[in-house]
C-alpha positions in Angstrom: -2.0 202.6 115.2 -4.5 200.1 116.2 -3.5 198.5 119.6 -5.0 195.0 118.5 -1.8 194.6 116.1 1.0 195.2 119.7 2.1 192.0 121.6 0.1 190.3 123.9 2.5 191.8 126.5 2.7 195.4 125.5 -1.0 195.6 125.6 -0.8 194.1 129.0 1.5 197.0 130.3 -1.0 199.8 128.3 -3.9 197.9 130.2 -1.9 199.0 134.0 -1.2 201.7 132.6 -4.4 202.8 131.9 -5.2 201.5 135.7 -3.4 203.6 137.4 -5.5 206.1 138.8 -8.8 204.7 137.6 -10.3 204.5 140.7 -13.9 203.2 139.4 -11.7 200.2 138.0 -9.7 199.5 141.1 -12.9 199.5 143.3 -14.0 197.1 141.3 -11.0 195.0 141.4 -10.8 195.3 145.2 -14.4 194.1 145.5 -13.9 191.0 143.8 -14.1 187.9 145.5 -11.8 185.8 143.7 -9.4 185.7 140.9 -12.2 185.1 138.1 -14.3 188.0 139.5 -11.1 190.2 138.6 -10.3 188.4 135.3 -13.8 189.5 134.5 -13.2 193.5 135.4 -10.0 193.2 133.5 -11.7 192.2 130.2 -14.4 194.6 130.0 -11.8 197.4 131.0 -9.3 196.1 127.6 -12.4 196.3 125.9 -13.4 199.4 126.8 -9.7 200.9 125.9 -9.6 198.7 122.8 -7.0 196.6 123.8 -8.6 193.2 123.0 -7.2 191.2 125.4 -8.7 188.1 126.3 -9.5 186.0 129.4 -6.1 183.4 128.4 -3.9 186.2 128.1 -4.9 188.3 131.1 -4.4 184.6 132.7 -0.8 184.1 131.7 0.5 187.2 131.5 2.4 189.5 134.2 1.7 191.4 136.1 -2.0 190.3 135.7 -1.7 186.9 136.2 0.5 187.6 139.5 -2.2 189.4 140.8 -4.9 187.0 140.2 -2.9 184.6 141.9 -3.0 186.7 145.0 -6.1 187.5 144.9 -7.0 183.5 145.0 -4.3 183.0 147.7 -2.1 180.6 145.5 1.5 180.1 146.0 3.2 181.6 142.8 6.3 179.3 144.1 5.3 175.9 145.4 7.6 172.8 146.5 6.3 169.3 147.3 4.5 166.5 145.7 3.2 166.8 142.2 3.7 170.4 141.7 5.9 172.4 139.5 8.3 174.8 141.2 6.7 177.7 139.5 3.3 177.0 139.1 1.2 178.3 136.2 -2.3 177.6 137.0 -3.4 176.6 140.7 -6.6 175.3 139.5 -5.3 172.6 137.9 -3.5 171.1 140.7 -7.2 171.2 142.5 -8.7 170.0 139.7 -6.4 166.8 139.4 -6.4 166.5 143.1 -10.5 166.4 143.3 -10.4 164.1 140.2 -8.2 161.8 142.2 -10.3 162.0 145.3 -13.3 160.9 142.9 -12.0 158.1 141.4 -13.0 154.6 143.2 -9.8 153.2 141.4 -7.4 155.5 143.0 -7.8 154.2 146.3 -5.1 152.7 148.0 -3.3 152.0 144.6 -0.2 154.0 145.6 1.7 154.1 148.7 2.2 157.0 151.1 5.3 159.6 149.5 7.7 160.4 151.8 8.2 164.3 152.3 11.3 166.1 152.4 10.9 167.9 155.5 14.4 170.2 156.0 17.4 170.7 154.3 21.0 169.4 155.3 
């Protein structure tokens, strides 16, 4: 059976699978900086087991995409202005926030938000 034709999800799980206990792999991981650098390992190692997985569904897939999100420090559960209780994809909360800073007609267009700072 060829494991191109599973779900995107049972690949994933064959892809930790195969993980476990592959230490060259898990060195690798561990040296990588950020959450690209492992996105990277993670693709070559599915396409070394023939999994074909690509870079979109390592990214939104468990328990791969938790780990990325550790690995860049993001909050996999974030309250407060703008951002989505559970959040799918840090970088485009930077990238909308950057794009904001940027823009000339942006400034001082809307007032301060008030934060919610306890509960009752």
């Amino acid at each position: 059976m060829d494991p191109r034709s599973l779900p995107v999800s049972r690949r994933v799980q064959l892809l930790v699978k195969a993980l476990n206990g592959a230490e060259r792999t898990n060195e690798a991981l561990a040296r990588c900086s950020d959450g690209d650098g492992m996105v990277m390992v993670l693709v070559d190692a599915s396409n070394k087991l023939g999994l074909g997985l690509s870079r979109e569904d390592l990214l939104k897939t468990p328990p791969i995409r938790d780990w990325i999100w550790w690995k860049n420090k993001e909050a996999l559960l974030t309250i407060g202005d703008e951002q989505p209780r559970y959040q799918q994809d840090g970088r485009q909360q930077r990238e909308r926030q950057r794009q904001q800073d940027e823009s000339p007609d942006s400034v001082g267009t809307d007032p301060p938000r008030k934060r919610f700072l306890g509960l009752f």
